[in-house]
C-alpha positions as MATLAB code, in Angstrom:
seq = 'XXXXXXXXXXXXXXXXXXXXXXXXXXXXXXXXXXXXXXXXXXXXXXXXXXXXXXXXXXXXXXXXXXXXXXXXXXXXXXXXXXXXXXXXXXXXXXXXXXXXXXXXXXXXXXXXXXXXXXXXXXXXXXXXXXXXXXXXXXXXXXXXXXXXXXXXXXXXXXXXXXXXXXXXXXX';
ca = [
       5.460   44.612  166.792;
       5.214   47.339  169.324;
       7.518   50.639  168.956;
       9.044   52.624  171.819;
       5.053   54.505  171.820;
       3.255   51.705  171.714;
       5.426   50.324  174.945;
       4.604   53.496  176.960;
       1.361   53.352  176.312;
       1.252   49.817  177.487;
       2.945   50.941  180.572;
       0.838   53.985  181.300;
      -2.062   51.292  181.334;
      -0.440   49.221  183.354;
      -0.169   52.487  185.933;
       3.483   52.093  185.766;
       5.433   55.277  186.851;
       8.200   55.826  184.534;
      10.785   58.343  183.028;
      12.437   58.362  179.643;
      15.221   60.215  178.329;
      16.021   60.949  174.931;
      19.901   60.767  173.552;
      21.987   59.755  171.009;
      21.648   56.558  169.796;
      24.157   54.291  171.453;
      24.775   50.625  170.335;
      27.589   49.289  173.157;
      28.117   49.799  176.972;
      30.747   51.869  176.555;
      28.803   54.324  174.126;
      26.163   54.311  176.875;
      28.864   55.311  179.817;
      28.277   59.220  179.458;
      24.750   58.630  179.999;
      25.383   57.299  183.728;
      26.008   60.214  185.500;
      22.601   61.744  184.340;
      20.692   59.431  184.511;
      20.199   57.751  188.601;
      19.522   53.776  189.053;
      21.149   50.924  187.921;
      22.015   50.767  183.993;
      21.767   47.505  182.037;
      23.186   45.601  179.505;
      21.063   42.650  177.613;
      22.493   39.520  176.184;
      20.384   37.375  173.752;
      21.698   33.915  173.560;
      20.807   30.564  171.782;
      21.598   26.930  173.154;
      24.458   25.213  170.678;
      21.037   22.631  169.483;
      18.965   25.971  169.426;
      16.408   24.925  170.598;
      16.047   26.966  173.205;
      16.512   31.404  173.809;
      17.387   33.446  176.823;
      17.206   37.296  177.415;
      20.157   37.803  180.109;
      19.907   41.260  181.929;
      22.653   42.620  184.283;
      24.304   45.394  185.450;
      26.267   47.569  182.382;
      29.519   46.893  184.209;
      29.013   42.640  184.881;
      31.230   40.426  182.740;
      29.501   37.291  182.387;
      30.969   33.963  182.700;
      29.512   32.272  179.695;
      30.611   28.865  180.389;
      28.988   28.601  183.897;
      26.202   30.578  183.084;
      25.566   27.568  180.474;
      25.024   25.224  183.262;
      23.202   27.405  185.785;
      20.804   27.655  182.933;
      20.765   23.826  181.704;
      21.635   24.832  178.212;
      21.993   22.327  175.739;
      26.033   22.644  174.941;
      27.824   25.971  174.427;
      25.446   29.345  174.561;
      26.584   31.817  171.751;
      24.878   35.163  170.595;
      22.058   35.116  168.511;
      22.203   36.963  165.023;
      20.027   40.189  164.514;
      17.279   38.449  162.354;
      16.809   35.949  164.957;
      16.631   39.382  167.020;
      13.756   41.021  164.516;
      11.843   38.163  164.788;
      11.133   36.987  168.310;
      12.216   40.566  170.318;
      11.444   43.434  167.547;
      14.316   44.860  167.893;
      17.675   45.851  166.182;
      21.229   45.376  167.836;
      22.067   48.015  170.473;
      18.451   48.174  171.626;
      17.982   44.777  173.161;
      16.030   45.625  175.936;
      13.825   43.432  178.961;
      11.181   45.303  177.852;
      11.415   43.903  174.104;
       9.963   41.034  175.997;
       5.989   42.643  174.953;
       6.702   41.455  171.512;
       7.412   38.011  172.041;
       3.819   36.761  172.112;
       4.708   33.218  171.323;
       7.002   32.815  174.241;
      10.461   31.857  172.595;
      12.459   33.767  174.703;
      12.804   33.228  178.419;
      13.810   35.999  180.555;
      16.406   36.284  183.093;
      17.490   38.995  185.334;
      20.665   38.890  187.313;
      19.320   39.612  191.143;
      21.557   42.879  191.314;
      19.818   44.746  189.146;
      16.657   44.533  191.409;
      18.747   45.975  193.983;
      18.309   50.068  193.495;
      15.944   52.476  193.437;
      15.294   52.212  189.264;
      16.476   50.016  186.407;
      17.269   52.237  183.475;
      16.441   50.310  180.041;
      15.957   50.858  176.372;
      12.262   51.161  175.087;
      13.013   49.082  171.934;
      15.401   51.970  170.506;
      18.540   52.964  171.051;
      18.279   56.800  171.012;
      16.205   56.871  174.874;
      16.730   55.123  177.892;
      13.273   54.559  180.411;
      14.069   54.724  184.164;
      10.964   52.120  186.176;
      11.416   50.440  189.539;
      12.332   47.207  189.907;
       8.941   46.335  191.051;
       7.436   47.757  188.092;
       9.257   45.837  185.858;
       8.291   42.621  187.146;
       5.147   43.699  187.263;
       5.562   44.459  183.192;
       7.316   41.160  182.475;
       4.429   39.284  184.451;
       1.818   41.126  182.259;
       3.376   39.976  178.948;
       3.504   36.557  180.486;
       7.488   36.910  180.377;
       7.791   35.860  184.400;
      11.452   36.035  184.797;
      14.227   33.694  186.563;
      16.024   35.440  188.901;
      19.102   34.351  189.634;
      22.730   35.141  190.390;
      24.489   35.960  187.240;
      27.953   33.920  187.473;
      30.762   36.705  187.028;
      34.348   36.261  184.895;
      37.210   36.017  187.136;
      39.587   38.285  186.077;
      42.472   36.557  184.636;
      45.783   35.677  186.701;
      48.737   37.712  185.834;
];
């Protein structure tokens, strides 16, 4: 499994241009919040699901602030019944990494291609997608481009699509 150096050496080989920060270690969005303000570009959050058969994984990344409709997001991607999270061995195992640090770039250590990769098309709006380097204690800043260009090199080509959004509830 690679580790956060392992990943930016990777990247440096890849001549990606990049930027990572060090913090605290944060495990949920809100945690990550105080971290916005210094730190420009567009700041994700990652859901790993399973299919209800599971027989099939997805790494969903959008925007820190999206609440995702799980239900239609089930049939955009042709899951097999109900999506639901996946536990954090099931994590270990195919992504390397522990809850709070799931990361689109935790796609290097899936070399048996379990997990398919999807990236809401907003985040590939800015100027830099800010992301964990498979811990939760730094955050690495990379342009859009260079991320697909990372996810094509470790044969994780993504589906782009239009993440459907909750509705806020009526009154």
């Amino acid at each position: 499994m690679h580790t956060a150096e392992s990943l930016q050496t990777y990247l440096k080989q890849l001549n990606i241009a990049y930027t990572t920060h060090t913090h605290q270690p944060v495990f949920t969005v809100e945690e990550s919040l105080s971290l916005i303000e210094s730190q420009p570009g567009t700041h994700v959050k990652n859901l790993f699901l399973r299919d209800k058969k599971k027989t099939a994984l997805w790494l969903i990344t959008i925007r820190h602030d999206k609440k995702v409709d799980l239900k239609s997001l089930k049939d955009t991607l042709g899951a097999n019944g109900n999506l639901s999270f996946c536990n954090a061995d099931i994590l270990w195992e195919k992504l390397g990494v522990k809850p709070g640090a799931v990361t689109p770039l935790a796609a290097i250590n899936d070399t048996e291609n379990h997990v398919t990769v999807v990236l809401d098309e907003d985040i590939l709006q800015g100027s830099l997608v800010n992301a964990h380097p498979l811990q939760n204690d730094m955050t690495t800043a990379l342009s859009p481009q260079d991320l697909l260009k990372f996810l094509q090199e470790v044969q994780h080509t993504p589906t782009i699509i239009t993440i459907p959004e909750k509705q806020a509830e009526a009154a």
